[in-house]
C-alpha positions, 0 to 999 in steps of 0.5 A, a space after each residue: 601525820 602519817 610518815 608512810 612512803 606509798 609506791 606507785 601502787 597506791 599501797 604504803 611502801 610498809 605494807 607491802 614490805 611485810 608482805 615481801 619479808 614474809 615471802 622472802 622469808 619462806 622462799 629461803 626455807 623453801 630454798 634450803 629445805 631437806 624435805 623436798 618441796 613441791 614444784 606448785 608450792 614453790 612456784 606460788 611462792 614465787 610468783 607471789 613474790 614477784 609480784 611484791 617485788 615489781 611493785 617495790 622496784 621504786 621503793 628506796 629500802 629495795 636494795 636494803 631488803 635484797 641485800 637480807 635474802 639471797 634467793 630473793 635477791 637471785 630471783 630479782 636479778 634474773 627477772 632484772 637481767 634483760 635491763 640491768 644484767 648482773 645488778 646485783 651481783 658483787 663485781 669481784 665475784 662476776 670478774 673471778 667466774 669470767 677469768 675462771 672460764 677463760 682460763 678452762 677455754 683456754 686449757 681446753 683449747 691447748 689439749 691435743 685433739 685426736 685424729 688431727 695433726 698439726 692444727 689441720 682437721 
């Protein structure tokens, strides 16, 4: 009995699973890499895994295989936001950066503005 999910792709949810770790994989080298990467290759690369990710959108070790590779995971979020938003991001850290910027607008509102007296432009 063959126990492999298939996607709506038709594909077994395995196959493309290793096809999405080997990419996942080469992206996170490609993100850390010293030597610099060559724009084409890094595009090819993510193309490719977008293309591996769209068609595991349904797939319910989605999560589970986002939460191994960062850039994979950034790079799905920000193919994601026009319907999810910040899916994937913890809430504490998204609530920590929204306070932090408030806190900058608001120093930066209370400094003095020059040429201006009293509040009047």
């Amino acid at each position: 009995m063959n126990t492999t999910r298939s996607t709506s792709a038709g594909q077994p949810t395995q196959g493309k699973l290793t096809v999405a770790h080997t990419l996942a994989q080469l992206l996170e080298r490609l993100e850390r890499s010293r030597v610099p990467v060559g724009a084409a290759q890094y595009r090819a690369v993510v193309q490719h895994l977008l293309l591996e990710l769209e068609s595991l959108r349904e797939a319910p070790e989605l999560g589970a295989f986002l939460d191994l590779y960062p850039a994979t995971s950034e790079l799905y979020e920000n193919t994601a936001y026009a319907h999810a938003g910040l899916c994937r991001s913890p809430l504490e850290f998204s609530l920590q950066a929204e306070l932090r910027a408030r806190e900058a607008i608001e120093r930066v509102m209370r400094r003095p503005q020059p040429g201006l007296t009293n509040g009047q432009s």
